[in-house]
Backbone as CSV, one residue per row, in Angstrom:
resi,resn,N_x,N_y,N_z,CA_x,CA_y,CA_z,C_x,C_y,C_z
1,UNK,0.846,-1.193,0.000,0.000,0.000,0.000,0.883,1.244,0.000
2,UNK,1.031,2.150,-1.117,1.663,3.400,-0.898,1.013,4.579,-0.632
3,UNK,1.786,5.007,0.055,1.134,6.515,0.690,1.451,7.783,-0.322
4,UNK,-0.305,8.171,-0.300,0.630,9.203,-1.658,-0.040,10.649,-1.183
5,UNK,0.374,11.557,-1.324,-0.431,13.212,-0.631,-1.496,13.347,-1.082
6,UNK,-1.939,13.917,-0.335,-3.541,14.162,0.151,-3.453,15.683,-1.228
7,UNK,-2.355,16.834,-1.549,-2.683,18.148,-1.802,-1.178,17.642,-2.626
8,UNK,-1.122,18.661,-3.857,-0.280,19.210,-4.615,0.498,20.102,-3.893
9,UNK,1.754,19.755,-3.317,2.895,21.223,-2.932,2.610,22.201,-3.918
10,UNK,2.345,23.419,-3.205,2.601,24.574,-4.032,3.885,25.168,-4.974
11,UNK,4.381,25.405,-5.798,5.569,26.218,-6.260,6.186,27.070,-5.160
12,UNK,5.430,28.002,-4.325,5.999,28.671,-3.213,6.591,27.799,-2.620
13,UNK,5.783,27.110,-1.928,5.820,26.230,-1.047,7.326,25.202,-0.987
14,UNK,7.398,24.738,-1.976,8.805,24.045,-2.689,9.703,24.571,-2.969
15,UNK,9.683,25.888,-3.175,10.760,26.864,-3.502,11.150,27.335,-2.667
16,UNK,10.066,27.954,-0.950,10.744,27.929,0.142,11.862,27.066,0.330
17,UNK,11.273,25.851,0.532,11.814,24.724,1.016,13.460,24.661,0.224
18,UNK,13.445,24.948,-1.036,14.846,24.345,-1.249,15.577,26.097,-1.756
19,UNK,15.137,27.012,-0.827,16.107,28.481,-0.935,17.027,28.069,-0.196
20,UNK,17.973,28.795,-0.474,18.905,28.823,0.122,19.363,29.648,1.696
21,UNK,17.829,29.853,2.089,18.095,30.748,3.419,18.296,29.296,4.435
22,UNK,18.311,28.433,4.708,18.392,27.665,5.621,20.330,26.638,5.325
23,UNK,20.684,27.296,4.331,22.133,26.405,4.014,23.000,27.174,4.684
24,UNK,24.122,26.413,5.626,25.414,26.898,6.231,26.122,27.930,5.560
25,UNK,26.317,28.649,5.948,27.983,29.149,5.188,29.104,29.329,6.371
26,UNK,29.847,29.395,5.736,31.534,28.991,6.115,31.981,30.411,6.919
27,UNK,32.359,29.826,8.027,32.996,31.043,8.989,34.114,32.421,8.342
28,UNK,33.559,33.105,8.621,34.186,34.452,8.005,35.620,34.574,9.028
29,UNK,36.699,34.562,8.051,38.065,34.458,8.310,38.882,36.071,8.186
30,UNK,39.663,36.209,9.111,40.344,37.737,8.924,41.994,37.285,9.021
31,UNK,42.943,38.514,8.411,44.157,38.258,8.326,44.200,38.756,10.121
32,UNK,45.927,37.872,10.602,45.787,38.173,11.930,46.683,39.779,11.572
33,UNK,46.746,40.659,12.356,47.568,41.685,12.489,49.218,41.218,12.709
34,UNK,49.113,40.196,13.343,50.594,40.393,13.455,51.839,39.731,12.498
35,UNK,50.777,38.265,12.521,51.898,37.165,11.754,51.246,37.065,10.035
36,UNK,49.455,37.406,10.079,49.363,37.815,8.537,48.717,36.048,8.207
37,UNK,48.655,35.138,9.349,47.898,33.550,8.980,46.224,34.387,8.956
38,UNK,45.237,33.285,8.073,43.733,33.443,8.500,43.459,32.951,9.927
39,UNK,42.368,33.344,10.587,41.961,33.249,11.965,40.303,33.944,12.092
40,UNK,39.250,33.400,12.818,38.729,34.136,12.866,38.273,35.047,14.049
41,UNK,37.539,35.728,13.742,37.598,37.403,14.427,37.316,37.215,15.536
42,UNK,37.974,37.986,16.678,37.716,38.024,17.959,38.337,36.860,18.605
43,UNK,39.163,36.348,17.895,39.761,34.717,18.893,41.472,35.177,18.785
44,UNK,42.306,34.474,19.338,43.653,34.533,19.870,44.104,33.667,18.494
45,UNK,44.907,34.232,17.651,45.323,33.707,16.608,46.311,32.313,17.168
46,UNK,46.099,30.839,16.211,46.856,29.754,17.159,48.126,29.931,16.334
47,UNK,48.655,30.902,15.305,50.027,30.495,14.891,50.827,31.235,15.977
48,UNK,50.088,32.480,16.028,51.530,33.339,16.763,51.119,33.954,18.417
49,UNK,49.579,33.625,18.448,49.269,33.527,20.040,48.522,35.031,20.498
50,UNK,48.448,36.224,19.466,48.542,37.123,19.660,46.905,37.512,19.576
51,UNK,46.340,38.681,20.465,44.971,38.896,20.293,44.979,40.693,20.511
52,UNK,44.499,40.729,20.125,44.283,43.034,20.111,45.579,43.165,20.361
53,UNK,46.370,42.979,19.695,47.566,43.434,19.722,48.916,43.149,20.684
54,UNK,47.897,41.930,22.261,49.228,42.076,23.032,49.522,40.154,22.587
55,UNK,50.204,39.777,23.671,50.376,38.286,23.297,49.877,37.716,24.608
56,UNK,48.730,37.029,24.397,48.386,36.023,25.301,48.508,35.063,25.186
57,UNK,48.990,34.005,24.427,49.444,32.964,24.563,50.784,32.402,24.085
58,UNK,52.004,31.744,25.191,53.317,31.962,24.592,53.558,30.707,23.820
59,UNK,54.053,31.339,22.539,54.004,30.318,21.505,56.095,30.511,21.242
60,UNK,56.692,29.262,21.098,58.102,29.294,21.105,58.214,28.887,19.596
61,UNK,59.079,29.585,19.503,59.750,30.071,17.367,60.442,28.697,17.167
């Protein structure tokens, strides 16, 4: 026995469904100020340790 819909999906209706307002996008990346790797914004860059300018985390060369 297959189950089949009761109503025709609308065109809206289906076109909601497969817009693109509900798909991921990819974390927005910034150059760091100091060493110039991607990182993103507001976090302690992990190559060179550095965040608003001072160094909080000691990273050895």
């Amino acid at each position: 026995m297959a189950i089949c819909p009761k109503r025709k999906t609308s065109k809206a209706r289906r076109d909601k469904r497969r817009s693109n307002v509900w798909k991921i996008e990819a974390p927005a990346l910034v150059k760091c100020d100091k060493c110039g790797e991607y990182k993103l914004s507001h976090r302690v860059c992990k190559s060179c340790g550095y965040y608003n300018g001072r160094e909080v985390l000691k990273k050895e060369a």
